[in-house]
TIRO-2110 file (N, C-alpha, C; in Angstrom, 1 decimal):
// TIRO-2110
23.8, -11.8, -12.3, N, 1, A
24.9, -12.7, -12.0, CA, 1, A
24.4, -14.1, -11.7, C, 1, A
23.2, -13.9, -11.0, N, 2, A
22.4, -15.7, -10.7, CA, 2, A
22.5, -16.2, -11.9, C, 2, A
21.8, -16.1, -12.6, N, 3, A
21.1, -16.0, -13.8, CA, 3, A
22.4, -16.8, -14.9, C, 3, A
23.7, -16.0, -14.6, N, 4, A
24.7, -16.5, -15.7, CA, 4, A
25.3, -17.7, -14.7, C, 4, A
25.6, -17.4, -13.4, N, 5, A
26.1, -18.2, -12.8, CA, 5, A
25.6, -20.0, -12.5, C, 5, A
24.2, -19.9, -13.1, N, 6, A
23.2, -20.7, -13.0, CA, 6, A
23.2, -21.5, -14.5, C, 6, A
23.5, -20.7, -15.5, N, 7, A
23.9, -21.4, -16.7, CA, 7, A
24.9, -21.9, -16.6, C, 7, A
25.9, -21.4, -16.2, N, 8, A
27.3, -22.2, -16.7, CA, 8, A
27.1, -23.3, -15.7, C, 8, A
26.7, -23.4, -14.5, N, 9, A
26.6, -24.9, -13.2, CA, 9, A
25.8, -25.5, -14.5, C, 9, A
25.1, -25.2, -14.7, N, 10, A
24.0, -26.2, -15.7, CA, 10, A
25.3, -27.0, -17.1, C, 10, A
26.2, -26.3, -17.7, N, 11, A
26.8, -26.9, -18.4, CA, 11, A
28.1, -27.4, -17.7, C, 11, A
28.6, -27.4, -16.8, N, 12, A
29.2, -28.2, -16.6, CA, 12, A
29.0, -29.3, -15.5, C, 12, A
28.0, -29.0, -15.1, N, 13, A
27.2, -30.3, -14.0, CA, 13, A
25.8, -30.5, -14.4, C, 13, A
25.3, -30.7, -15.5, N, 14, A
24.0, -30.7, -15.8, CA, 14, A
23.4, -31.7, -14.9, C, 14, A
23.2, -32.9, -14.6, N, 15, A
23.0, -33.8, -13.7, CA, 15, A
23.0, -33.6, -12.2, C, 15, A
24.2, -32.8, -11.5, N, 16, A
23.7, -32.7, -10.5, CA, 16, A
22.8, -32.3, -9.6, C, 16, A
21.7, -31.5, -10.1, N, 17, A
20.2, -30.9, -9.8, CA, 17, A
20.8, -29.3, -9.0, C, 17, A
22.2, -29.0, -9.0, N, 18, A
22.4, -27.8, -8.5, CA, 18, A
21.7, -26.3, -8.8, C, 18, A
21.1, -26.0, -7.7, N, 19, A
20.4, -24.9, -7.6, CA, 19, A
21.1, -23.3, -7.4, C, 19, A
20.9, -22.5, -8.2, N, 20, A
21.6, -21.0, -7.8, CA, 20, A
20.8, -20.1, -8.0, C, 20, A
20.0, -19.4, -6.9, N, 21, A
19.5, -18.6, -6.8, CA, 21, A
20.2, -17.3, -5.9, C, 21, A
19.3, -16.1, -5.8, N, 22, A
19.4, -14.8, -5.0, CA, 22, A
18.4, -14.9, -4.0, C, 22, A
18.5, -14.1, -2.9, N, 23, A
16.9, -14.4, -2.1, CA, 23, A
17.4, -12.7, -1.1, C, 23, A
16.6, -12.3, -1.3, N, 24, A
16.1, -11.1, -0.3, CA, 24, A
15.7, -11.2, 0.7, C, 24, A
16.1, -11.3, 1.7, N, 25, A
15.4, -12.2, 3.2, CA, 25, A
14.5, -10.6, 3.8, C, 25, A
14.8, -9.5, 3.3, N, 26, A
14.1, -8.6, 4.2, CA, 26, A
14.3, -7.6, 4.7, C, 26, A
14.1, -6.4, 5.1, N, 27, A
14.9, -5.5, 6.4, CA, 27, A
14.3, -6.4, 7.8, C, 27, A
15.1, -6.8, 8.1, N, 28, A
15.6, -7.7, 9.2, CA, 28, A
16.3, -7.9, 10.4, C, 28, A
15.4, -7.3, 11.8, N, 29, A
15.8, -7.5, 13.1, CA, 29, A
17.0, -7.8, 13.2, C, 29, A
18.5, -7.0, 13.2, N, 30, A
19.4, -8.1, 13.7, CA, 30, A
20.8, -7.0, 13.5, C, 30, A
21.8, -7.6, 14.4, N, 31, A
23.0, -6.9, 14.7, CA, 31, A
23.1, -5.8, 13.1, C, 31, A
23.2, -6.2, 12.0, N, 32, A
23.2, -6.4, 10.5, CA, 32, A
22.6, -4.4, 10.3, C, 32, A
21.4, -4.5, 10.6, N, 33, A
20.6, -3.5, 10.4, CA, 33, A
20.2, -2.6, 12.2, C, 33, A
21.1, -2.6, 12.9, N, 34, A
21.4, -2.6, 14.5, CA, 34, A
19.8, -2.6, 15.3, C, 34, A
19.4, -3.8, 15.0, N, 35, A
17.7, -4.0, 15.5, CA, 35, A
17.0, -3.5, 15.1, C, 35, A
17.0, -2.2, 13.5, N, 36, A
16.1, -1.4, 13.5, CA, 36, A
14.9, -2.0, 12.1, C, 36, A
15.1, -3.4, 11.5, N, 37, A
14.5, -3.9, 11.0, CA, 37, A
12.9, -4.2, 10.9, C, 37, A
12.3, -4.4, 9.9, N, 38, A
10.7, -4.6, 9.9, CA, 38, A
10.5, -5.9, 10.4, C, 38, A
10.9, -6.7, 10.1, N, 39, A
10.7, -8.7, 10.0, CA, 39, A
11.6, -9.2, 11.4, C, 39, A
11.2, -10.5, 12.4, N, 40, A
12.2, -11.0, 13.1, CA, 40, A
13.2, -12.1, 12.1, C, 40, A
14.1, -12.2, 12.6, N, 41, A
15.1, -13.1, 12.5, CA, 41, A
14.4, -14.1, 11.7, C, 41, A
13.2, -14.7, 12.6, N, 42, A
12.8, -16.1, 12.2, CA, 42, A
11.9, -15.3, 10.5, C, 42, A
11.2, -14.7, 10.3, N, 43, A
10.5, -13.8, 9.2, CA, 43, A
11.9, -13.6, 8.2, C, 43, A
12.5, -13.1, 8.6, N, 44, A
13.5, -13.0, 7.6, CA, 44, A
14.4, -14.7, 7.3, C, 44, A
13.9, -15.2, 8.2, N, 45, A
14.7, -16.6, 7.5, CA, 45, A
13.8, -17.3, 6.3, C, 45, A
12.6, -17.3, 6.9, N, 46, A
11.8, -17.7, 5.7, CA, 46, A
11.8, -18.3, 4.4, C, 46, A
12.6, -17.6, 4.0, N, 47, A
12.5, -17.5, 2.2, CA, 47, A
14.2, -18.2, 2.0, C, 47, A
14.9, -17.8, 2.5, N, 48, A
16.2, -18.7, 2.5, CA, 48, A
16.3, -20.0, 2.5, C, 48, A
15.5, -20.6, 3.7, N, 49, A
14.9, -21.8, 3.8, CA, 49, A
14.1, -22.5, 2.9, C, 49, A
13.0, -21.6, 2.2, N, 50, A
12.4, -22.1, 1.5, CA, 50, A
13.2, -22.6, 0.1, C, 50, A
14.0, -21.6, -0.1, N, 51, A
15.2, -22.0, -1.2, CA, 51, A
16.1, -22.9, -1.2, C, 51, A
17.1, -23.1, 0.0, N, 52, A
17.4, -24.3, 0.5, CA, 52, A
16.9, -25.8, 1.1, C, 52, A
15.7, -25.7, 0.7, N, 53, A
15.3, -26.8, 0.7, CA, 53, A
14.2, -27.3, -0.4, C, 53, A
14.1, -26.8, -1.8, N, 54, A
13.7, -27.1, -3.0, CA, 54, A
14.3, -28.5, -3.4, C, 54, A
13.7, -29.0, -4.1, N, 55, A
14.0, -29.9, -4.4, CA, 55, A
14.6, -30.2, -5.9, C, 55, A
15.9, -30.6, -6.2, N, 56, A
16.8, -30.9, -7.0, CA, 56, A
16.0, -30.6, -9.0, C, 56, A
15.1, -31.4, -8.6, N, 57, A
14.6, -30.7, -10.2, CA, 57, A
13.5, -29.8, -9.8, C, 57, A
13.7, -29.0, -8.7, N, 58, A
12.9, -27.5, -8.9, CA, 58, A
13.3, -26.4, -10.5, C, 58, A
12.4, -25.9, -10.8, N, 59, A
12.3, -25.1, -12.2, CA, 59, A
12.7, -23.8, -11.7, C, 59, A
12.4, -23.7, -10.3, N, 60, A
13.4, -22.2, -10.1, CA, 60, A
14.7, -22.3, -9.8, C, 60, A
15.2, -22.0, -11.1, N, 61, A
17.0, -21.7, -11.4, CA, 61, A
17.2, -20.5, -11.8, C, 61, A
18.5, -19.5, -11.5, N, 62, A
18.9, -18.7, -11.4, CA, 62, A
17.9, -17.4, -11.1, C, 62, A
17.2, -17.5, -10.3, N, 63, A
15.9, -16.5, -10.0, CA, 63, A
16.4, -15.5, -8.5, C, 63, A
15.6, -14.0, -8.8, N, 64, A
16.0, -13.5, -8.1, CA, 64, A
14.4, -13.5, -6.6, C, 64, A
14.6, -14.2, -5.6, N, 65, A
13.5, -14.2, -4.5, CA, 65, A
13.6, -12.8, -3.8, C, 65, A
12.5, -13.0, -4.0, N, 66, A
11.6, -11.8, -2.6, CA, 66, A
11.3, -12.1, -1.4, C, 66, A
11.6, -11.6, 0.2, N, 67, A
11.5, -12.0, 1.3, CA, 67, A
10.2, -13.2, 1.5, C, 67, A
9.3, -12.9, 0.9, N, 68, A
7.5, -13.3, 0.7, CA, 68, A
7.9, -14.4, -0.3, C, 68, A
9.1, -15.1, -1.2, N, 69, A
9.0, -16.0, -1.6, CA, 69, A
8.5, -16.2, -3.1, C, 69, A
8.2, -15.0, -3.8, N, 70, A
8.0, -14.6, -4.8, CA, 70, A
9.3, -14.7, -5.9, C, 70, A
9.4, -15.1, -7.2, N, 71, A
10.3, -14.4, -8.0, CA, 71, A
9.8, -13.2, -8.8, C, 71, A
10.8, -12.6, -8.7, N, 72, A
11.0, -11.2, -9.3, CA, 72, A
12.2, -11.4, -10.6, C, 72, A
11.5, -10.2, -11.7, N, 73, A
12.8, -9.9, -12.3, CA, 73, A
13.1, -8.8, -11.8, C, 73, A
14.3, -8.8, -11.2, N, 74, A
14.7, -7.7, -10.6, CA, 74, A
15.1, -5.8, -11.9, C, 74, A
15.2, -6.4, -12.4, N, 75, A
15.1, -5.0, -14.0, CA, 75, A
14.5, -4.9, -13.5, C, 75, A
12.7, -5.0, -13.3, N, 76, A
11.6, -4.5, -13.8, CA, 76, A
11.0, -4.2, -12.7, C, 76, A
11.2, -4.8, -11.3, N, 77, A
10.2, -4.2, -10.6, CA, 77, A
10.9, -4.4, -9.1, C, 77, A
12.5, -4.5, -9.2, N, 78, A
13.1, -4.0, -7.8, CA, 78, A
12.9, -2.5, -7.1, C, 78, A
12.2, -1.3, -7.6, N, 79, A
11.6, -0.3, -7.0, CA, 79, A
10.8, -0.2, -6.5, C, 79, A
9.7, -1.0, -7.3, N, 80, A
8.6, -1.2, -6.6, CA, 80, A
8.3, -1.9, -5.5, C, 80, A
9.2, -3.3, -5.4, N, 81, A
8.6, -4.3, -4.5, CA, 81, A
9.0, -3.3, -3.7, C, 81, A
10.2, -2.8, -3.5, N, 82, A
11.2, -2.3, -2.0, CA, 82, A
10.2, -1.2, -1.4, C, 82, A
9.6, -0.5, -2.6, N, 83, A
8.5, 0.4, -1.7, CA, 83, A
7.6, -0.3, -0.9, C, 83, A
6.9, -1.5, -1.7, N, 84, A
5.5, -2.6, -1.2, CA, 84, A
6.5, -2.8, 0.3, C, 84, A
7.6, -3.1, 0.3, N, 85, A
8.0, -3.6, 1.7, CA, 85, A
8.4, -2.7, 2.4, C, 85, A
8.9, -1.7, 1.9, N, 86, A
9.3, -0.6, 3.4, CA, 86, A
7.1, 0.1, 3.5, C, 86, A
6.3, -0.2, 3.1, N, 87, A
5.0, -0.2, 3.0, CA, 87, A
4.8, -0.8, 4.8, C, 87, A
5.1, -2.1, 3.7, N, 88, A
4.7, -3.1, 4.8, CA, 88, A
5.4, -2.9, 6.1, C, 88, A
6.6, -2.8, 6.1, N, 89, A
7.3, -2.6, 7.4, CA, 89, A
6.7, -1.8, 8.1, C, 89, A
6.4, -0.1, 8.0, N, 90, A
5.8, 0.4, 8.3, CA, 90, A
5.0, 0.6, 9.1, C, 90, A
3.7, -0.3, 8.0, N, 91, A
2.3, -0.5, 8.8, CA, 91, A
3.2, -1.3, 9.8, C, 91, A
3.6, -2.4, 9.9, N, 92, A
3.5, -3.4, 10.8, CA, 92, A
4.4, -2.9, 12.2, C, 92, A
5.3, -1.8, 12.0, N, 93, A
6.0, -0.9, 13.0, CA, 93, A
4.7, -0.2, 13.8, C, 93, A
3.8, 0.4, 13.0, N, 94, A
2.6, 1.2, 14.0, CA, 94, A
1.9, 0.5, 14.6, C, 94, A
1.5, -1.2, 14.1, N, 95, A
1.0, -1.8, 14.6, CA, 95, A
1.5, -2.4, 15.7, C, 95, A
2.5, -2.4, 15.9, N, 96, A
3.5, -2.8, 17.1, CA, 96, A
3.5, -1.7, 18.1, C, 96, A
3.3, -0.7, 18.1, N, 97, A
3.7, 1.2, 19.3, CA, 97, A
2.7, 0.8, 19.7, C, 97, A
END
């Protein structure tokens, strides 16, 4: 849906430098996930930020982000990343007890 939603902004505002992306902020500390998240608040904001403040002829358009700020195509390796991060969560849960 980025992806298409990001073509059509492109033809009928080609000039405005508008940006449409997806962004995965995380499993994430917060009412949302009732505190039981891997990342704080500020960790999960990360990547949102980083996308909201790209700059107008940035080349990432309609892309799907990963918490870590990566593009993904999501077809091809939304299984895997989600394992790499409930991974990570994990470790970083035992390293916290």
């Amino acid at each position: 849906m980025t992806r298409i939603q990001q073509r059509e902004m492109d033809k009928i505002r080609p000039y405005d430098g508008i940006l449409i992306n997806h962004v995965h902020p995380g499993y994430s500390t917060t009412d949302l996930t009732e505190h039981k998240g891997f990342f704080t608040p500020e960790e999960g904001s990360e990547a949102p930020t980083y996308l909201a403040l790209l700059p107008k002829d940035s080349k990432l358009k309609g892309a799907y982000i990963w918490c870590d700020k990566t593009e993904l195509d999501w077809k091809d390796k939304w299984m895997f990343n989600f394992q790499v991060l409930t991974d990570l969560g994990a470790a970083r849960s035992s390293v916290q007890q």
